[in-house]
CHARMM internal coordinates of N, CA and C (Angstrom, degrees):
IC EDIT
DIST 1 N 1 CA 1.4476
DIST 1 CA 1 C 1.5329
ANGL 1 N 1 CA 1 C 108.56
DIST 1 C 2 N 1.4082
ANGL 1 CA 1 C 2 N 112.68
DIHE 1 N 1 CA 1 C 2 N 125.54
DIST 2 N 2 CA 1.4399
ANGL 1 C 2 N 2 CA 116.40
DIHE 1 CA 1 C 2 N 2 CA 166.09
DIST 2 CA 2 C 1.5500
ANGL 2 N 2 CA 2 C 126.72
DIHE 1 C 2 N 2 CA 2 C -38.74
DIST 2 C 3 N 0.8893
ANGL 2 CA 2 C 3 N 134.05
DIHE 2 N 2 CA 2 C 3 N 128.99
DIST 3 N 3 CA 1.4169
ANGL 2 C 3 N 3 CA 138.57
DIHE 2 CA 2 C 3 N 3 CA 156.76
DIST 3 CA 3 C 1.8407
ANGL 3 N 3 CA 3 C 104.61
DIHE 2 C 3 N 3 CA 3 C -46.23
DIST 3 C 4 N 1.3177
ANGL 3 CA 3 C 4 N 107.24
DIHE 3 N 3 CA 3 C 4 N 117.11
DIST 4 N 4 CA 1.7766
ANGL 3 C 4 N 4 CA 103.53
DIHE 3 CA 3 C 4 N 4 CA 157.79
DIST 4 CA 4 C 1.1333
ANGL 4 N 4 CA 4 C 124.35
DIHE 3 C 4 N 4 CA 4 C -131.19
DIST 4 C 5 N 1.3198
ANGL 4 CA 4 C 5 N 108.17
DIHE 4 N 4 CA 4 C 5 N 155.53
DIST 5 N 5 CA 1.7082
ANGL 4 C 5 N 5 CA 137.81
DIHE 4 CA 4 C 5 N 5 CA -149.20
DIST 5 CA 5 C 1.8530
ANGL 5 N 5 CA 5 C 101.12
DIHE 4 C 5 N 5 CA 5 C -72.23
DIST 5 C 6 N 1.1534
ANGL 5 CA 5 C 6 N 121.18
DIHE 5 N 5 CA 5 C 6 N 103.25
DIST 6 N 6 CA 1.3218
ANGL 5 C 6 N 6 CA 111.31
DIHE 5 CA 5 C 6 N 6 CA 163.83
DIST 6 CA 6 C 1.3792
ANGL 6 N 6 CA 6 C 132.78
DIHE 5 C 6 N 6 CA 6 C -94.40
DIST 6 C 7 N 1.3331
ANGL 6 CA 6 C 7 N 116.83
DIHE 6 N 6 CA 6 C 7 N 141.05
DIST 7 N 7 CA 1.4017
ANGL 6 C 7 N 7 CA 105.83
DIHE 6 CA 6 C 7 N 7 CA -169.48
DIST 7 CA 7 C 1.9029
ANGL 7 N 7 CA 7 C 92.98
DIHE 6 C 7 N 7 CA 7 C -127.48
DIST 7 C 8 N 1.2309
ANGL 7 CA 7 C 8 N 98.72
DIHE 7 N 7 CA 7 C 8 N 141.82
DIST 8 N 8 CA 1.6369
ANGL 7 C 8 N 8 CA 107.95
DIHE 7 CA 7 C 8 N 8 CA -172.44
DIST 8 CA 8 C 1.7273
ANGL 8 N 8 CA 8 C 98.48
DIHE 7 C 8 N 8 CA 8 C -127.60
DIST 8 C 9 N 1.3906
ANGL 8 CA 8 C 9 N 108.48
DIHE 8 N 8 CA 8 C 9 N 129.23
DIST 9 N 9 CA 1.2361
ANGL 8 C 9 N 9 CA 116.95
DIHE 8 CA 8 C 9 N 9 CA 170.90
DIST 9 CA 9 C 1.5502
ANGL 9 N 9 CA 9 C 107.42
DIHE 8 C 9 N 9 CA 9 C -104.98
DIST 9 C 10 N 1.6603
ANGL 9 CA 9 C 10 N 113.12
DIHE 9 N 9 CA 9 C 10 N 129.79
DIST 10 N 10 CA 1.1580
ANGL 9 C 10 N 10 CA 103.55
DIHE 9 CA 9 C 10 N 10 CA -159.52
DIST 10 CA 10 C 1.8039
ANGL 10 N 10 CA 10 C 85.82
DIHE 9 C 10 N 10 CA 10 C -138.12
DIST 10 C 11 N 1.6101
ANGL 10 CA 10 C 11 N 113.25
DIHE 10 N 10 CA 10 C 11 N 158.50
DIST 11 N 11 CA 1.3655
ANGL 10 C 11 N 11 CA 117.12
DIHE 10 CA 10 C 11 N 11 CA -166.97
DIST 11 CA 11 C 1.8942
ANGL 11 N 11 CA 11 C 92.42
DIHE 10 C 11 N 11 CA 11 C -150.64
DIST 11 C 12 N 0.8986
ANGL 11 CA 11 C 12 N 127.19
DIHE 11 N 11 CA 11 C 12 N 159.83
DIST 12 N 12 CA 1.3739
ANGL 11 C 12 N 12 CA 151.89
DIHE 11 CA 11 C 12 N 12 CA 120.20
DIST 12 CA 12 C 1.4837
ANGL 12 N 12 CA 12 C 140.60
DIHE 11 C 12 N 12 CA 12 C -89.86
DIST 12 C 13 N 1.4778
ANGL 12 CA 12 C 13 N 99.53
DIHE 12 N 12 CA 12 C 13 N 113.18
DIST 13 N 13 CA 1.6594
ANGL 12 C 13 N 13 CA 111.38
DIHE 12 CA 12 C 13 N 13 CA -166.99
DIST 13 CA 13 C 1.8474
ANGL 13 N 13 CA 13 C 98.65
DIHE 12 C 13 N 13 CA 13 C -66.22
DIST 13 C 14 N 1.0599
ANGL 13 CA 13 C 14 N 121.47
DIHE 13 N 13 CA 13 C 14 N 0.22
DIST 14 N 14 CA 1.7245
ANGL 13 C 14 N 14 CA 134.44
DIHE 13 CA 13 C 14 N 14 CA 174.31
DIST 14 CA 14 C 0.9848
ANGL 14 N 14 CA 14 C 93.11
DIHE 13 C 14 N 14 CA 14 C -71.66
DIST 14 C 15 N 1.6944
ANGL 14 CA 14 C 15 N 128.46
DIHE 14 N 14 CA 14 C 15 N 148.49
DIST 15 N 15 CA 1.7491
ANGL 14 C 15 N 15 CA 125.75
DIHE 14 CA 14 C 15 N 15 CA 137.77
DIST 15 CA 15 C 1.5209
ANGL 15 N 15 CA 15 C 114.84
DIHE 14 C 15 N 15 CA 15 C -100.08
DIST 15 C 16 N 1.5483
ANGL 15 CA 15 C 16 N 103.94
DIHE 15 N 15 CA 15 C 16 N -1.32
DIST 16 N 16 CA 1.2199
ANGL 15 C 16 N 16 CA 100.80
DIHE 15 CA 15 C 16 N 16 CA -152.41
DIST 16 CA 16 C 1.6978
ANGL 16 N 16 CA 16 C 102.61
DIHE 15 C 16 N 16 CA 16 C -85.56
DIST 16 C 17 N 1.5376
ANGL 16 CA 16 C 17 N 106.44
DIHE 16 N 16 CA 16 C 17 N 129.27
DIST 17 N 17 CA 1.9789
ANGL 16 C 17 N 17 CA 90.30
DIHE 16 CA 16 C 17 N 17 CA -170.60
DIST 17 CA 17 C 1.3109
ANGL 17 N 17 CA 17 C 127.06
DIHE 16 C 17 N 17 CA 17 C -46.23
DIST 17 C 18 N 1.6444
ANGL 17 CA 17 C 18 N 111.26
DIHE 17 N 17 CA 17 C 18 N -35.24
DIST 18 N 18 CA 1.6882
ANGL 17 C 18 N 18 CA 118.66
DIHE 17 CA 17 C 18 N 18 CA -170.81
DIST 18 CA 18 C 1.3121
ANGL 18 N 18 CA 18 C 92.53
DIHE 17 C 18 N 18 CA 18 C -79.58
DIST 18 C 19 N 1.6954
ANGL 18 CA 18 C 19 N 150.51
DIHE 18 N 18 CA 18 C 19 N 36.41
DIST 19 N 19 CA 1.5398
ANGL 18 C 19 N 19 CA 142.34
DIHE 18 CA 18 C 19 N 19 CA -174.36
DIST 19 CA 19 C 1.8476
ANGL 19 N 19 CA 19 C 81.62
DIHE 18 C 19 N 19 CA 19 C -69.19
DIST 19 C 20 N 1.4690
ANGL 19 CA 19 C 20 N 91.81
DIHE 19 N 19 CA 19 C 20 N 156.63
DIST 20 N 20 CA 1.3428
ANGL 19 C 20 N 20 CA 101.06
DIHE 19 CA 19 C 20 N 20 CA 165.28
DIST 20 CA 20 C 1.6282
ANGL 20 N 20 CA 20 C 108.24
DIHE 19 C 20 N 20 CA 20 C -99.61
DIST 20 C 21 N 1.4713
ANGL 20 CA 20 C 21 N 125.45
DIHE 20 N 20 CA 20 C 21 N -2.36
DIST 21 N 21 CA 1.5288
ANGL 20 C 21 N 21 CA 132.32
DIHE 20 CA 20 C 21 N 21 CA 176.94
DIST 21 CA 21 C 1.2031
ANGL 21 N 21 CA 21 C 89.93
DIHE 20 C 21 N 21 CA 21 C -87.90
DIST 21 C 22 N 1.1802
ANGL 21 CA 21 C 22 N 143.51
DIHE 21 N 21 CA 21 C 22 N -30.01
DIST 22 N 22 CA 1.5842
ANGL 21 C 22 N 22 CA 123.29
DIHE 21 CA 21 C 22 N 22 CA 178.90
DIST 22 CA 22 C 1.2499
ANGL 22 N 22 CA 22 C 116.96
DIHE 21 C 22 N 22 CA 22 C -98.16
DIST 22 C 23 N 1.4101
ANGL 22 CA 22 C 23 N 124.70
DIHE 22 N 22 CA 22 C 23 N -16.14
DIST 23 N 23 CA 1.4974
ANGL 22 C 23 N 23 CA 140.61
DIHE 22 CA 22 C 23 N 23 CA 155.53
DIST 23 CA 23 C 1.6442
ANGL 23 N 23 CA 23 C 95.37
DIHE 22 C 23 N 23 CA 23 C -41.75
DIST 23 C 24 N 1.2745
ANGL 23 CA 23 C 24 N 136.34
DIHE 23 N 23 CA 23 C 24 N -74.31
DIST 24 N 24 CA 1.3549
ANGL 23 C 24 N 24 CA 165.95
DIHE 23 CA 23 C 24 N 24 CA 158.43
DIST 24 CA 24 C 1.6169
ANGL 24 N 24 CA 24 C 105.37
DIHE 23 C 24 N 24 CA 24 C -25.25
DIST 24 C 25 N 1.1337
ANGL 24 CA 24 C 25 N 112.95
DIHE 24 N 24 CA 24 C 25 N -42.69
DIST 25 N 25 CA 1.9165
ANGL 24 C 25 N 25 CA 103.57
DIHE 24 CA 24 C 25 N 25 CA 165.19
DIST 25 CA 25 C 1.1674
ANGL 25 N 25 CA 25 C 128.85
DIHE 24 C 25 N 25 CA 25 C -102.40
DIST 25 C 26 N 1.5189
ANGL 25 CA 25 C 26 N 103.55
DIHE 25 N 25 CA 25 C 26 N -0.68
DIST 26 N 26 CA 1.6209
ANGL 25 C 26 N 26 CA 102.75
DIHE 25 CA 25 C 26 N 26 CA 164.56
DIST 26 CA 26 C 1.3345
ANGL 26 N 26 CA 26 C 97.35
DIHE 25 C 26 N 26 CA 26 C -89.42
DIST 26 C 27 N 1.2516
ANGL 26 CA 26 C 27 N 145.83
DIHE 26 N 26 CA 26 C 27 N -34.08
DIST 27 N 27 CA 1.4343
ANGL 26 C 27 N 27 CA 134.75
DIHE 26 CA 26 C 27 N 27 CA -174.88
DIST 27 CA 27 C 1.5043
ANGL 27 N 27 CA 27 C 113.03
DIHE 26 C 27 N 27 CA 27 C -83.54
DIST 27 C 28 N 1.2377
ANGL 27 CA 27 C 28 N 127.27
DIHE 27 N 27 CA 27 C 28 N -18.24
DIST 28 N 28 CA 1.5296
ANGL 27 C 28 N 28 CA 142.81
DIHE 27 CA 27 C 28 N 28 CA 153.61
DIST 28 CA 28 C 1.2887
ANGL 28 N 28 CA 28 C 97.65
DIHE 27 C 28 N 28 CA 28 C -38.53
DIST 28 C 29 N 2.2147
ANGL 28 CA 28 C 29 N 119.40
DIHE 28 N 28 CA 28 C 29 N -71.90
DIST 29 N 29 CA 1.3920
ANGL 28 C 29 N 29 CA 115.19
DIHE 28 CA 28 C 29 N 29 CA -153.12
DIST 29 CA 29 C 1.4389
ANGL 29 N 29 CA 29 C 101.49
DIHE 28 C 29 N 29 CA 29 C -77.33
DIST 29 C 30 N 1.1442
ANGL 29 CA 29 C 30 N 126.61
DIHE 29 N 29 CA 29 C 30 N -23.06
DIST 30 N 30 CA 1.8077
ANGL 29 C 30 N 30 CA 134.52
DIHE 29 CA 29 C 30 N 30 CA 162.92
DIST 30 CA 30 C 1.2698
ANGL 30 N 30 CA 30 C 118.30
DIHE 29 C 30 N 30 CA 30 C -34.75
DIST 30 C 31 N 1.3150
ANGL 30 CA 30 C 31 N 100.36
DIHE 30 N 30 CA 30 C 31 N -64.06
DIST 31 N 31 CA 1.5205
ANGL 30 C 31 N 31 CA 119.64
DIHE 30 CA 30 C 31 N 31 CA 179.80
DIST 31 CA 31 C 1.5541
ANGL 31 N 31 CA 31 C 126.65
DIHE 30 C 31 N 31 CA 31 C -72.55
DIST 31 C 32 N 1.4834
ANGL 31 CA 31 C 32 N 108.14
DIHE 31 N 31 CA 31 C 32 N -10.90
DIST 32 N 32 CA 1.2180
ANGL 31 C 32 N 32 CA 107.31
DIHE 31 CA 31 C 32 N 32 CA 168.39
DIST 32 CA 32 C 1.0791
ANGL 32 N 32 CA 32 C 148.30
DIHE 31 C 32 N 32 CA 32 C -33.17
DIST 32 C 33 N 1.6038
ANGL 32 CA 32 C 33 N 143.14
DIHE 32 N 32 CA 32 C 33 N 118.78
DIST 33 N 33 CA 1.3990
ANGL 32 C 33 N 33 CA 116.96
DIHE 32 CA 32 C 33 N 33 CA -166.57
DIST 33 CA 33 C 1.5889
ANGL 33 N 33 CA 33 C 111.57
DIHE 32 C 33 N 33 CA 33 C -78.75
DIST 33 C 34 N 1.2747
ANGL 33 CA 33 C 34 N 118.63
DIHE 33 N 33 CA 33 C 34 N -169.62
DIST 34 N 34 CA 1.6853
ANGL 33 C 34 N 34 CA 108.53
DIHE 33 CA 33 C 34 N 34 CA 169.41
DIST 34 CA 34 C 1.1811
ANGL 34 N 34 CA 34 C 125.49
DIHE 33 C 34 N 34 CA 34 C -82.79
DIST 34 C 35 N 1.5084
ANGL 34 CA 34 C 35 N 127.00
DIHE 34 N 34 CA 34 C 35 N 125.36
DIST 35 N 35 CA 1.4068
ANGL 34 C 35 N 35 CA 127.12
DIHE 34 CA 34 C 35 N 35 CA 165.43
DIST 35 CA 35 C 1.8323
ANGL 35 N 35 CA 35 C 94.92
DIHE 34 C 35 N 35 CA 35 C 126.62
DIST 35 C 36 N 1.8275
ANGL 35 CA 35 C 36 N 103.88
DIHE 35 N 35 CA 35 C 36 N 22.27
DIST 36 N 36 CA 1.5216
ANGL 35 C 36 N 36 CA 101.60
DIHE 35 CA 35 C 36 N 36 CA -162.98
DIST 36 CA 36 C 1.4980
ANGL 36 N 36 CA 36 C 87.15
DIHE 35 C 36 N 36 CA 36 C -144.94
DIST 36 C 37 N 1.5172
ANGL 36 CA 36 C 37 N 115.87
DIHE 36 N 36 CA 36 C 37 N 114.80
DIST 37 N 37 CA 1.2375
ANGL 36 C 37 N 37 CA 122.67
DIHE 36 CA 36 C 37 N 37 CA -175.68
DIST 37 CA 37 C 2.0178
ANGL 37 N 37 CA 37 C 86.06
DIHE 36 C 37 N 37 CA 37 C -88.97
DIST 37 C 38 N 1.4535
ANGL 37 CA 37 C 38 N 101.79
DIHE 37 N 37 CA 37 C 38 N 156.81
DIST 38 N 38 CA 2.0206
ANGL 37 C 38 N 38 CA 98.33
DIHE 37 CA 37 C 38 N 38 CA 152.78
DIST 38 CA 38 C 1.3625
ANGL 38 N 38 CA 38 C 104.87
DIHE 37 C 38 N 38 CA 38 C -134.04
DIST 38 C 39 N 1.1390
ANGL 38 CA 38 C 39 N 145.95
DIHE 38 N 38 CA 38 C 39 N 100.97
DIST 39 N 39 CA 1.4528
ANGL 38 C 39 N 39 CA 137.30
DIHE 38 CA 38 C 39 N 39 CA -167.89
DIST 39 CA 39 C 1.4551
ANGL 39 N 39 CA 39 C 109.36
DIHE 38 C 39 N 39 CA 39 C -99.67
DIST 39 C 40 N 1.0015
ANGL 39 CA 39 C 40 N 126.92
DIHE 39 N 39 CA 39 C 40 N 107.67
DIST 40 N 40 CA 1.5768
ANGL 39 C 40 N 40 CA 132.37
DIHE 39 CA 39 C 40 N 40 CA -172.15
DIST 40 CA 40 C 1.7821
ANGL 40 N 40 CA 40 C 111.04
DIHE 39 C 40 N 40 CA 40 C -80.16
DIST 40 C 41 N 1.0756
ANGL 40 CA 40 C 41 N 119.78
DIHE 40 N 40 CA 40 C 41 N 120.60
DIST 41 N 41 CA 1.7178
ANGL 40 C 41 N 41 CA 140.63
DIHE 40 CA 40 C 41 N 41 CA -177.19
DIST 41 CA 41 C 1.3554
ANGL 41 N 41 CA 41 C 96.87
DIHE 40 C 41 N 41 CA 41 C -90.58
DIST 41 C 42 N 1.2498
ANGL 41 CA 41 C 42 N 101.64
DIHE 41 N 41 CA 41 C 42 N 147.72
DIST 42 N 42 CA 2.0222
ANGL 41 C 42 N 42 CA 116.23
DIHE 41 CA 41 C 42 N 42 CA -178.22
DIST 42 CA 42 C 1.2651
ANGL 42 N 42 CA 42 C 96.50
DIHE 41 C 42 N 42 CA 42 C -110.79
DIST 42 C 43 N 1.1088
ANGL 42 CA 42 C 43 N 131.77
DIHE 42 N 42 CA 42 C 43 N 112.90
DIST 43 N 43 CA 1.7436
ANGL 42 C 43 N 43 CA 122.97
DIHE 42 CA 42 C 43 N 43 CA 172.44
DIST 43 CA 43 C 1.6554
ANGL 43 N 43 CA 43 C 117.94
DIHE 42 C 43 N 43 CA 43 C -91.56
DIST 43 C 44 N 1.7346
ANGL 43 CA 43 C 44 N 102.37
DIHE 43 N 43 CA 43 C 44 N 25.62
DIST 44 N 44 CA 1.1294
ANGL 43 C 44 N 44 CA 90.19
DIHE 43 CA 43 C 44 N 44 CA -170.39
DIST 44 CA 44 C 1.2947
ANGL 44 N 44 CA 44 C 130.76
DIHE 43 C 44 N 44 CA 44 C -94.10
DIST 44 C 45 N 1.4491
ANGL 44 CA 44 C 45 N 95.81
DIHE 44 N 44 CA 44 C 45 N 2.03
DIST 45 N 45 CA 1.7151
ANGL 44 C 45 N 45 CA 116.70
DIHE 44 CA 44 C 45 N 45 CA 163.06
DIST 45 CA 45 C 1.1961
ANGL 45 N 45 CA 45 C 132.40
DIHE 44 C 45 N 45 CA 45 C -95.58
DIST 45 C 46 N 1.9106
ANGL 45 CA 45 C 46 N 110.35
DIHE 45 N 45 CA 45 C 46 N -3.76
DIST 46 N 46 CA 1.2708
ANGL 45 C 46 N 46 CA 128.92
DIHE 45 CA 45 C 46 N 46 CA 164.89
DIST 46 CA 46 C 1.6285
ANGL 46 N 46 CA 46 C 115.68
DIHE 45 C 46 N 46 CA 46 C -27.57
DIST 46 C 47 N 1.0912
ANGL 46 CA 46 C 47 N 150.73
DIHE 46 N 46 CA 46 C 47 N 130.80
DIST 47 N 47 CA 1.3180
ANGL 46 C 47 N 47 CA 106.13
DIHE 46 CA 46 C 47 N 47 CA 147.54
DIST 47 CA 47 C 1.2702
ANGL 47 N 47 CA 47 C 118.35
DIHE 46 C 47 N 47 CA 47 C -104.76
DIST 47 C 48 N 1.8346
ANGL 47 CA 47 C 48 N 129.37
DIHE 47 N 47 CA 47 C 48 N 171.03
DIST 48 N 48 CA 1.4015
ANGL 47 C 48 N 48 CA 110.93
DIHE 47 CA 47 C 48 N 48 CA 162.94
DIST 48 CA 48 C 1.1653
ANGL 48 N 48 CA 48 C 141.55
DIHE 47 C 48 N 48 CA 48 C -64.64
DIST 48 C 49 N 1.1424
ANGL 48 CA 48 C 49 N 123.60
DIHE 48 N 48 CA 48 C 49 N 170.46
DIST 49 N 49 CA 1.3887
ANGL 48 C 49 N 49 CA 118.08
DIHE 48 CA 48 C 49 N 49 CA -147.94
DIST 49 CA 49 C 1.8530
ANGL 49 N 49 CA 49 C 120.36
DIHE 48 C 49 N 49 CA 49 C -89.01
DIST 49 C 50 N 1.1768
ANGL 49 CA 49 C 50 N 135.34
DIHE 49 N 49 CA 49 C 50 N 123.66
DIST 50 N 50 CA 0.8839
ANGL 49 C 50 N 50 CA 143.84
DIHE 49 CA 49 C 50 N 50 CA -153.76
DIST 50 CA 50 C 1.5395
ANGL 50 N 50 CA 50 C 106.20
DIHE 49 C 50 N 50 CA 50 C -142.62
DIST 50 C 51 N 0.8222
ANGL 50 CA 50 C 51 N 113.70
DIHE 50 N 50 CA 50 C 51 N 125.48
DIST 51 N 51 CA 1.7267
ANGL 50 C 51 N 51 CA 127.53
DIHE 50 CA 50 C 51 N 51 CA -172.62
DIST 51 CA 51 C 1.9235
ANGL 51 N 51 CA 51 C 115.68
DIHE 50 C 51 N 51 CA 51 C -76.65
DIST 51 C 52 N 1.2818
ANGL 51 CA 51 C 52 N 96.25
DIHE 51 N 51 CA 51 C 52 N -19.09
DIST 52 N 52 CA 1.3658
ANGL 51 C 52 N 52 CA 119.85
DIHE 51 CA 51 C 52 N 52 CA -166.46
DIST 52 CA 52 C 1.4830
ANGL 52 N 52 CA 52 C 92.47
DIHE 51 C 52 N 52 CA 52 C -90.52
DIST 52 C 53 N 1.3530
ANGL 52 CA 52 C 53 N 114.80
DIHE 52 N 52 CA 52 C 53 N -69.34
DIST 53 N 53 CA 1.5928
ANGL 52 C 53 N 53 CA 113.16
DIHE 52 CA 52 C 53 N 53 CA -177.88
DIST 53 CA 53 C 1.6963
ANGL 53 N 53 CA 53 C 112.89
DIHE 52 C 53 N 53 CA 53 C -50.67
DIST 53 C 54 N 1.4507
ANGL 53 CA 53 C 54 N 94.26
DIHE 53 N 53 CA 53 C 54 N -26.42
DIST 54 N 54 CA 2.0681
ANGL 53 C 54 N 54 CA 92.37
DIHE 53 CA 53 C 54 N 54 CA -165.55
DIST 54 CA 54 C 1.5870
ANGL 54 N 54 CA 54 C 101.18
DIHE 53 C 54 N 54 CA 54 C -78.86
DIST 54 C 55 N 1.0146
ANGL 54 CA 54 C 55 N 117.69
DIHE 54 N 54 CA 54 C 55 N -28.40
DIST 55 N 55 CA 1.5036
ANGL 54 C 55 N 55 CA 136.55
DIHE 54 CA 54 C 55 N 55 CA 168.96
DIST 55 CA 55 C 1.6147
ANGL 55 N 55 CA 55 C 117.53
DIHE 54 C 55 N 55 CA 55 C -35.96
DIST 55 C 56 N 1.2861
ANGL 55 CA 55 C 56 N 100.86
DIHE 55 N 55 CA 55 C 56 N -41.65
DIST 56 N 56 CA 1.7379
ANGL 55 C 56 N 56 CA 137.19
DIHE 55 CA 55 C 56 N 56 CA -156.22
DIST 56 CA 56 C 1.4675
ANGL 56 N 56 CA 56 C 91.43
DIHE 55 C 56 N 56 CA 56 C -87.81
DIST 56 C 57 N 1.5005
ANGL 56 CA 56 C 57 N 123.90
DIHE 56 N 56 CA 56 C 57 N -32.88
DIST 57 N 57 CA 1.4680
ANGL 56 C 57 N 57 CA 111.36
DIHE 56 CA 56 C 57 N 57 CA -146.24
DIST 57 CA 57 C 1.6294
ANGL 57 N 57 CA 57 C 115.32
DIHE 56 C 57 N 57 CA 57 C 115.30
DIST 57 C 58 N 1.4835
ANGL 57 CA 57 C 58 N 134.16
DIHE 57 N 57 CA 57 C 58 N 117.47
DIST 58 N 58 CA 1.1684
ANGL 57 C 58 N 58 CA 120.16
DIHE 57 CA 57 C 58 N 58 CA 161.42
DIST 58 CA 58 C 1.5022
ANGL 58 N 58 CA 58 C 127.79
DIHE 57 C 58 N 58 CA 58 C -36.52
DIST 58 C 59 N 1.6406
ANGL 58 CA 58 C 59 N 109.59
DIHE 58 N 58 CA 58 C 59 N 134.19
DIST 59 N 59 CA 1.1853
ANGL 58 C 59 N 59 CA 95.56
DIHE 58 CA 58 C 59 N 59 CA 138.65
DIST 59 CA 59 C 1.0954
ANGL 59 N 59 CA 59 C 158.56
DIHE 58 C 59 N 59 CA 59 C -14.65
DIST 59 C 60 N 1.7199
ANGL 59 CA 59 C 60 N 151.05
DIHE 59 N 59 CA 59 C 60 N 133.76
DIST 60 N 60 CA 1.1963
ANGL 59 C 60 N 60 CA 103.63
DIHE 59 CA 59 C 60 N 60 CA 162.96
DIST 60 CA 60 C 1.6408
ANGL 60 N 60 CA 60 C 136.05
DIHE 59 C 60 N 60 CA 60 C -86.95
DIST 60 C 61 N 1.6828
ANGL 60 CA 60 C 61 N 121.04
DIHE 60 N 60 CA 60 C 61 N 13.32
DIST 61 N 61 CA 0.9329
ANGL 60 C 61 N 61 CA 98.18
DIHE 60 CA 60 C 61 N 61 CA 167.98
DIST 61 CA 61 C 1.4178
ANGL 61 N 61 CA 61 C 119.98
DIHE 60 C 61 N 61 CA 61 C -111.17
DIST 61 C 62 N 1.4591
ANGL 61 CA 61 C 62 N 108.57
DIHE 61 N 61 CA 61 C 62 N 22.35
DIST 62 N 62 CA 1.5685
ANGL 61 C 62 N 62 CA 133.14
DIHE 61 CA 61 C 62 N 62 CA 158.23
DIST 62 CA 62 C 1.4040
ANGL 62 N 62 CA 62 C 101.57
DIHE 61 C 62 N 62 CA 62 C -62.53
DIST 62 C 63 N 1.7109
ANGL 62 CA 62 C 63 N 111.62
DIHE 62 N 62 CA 62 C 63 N -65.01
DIST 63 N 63 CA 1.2308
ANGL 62 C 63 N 63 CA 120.54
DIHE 62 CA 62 C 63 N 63 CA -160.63
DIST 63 CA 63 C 2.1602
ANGL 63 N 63 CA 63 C 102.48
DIHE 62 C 63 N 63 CA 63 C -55.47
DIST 63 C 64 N 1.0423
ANGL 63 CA 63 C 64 N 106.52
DIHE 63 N 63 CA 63 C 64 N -59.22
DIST 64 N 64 CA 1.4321
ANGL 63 C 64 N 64 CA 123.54
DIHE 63 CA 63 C 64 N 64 CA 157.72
DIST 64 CA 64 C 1.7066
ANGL 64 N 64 CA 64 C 107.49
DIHE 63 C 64 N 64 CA 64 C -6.44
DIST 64 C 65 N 1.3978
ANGL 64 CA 64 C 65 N 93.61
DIHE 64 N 64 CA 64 C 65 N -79.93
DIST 65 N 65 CA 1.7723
ANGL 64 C 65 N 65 CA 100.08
DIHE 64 CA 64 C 65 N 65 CA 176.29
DIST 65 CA 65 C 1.2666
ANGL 65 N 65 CA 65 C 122.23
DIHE 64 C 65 N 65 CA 65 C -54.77
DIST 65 C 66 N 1.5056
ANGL 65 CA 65 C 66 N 121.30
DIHE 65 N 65 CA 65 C 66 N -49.90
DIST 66 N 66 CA 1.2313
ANGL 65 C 66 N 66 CA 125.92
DIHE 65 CA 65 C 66 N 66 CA -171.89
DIST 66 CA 66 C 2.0070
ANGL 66 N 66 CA 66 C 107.03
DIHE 65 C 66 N 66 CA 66 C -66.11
DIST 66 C 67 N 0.9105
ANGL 66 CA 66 C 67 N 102.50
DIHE 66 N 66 CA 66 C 67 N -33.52
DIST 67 N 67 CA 1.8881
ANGL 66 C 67 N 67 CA 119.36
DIHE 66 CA 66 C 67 N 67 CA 175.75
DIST 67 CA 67 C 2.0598
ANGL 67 N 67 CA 67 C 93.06
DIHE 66 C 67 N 67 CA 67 C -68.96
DIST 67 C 68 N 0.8248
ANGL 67 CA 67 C 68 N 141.35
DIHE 67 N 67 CA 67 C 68 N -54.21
DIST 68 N 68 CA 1.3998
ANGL 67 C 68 N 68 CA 150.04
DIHE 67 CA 67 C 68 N 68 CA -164.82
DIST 68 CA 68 C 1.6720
ANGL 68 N 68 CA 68 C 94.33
DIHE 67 C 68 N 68 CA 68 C -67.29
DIST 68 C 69 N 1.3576
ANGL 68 CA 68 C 69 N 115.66
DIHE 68 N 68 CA 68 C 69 N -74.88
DIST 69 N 69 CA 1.5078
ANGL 68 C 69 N 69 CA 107.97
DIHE 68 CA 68 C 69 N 69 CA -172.33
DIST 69 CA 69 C 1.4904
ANGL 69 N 69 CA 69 C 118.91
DIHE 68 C 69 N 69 CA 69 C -61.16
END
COOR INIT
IC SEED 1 N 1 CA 1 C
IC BUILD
């Protein structure tokens, strides 16, 4: 069986830089074995969710996320 390429999208519901959940996914994508991407997302430009804005068109760093997963 082939070896396949994993790719993990990984986030912290923290914004705060010292989070210890993002402490925890940079050493996740570190620790990765081979054939295992971990690409860490910033949600800190997310914004919350509003029906009015989604209406409008994503964001772009909505659009960002939704392109990533």
């Amino acid at each position: 069986m082939a070896e396949r390429d994993i790719r993990i999208l990984g986030f912290a519901g923290s914004l705060r830089q010292a989070s210890l959940n993002r402490a925890l996914l940079r050493a996740a994508a570190g620790l990765a074995p081979s054939g295992m991407a971990v690409e860490i997302f910033d949600l800190a430009e997310v914004p919350l969710y509003n029906g009015d804005v989604e209406a409008a068109g994503d964001p772009p760093a909505v659009a960002a996320l939704k392109a990533r997963i």
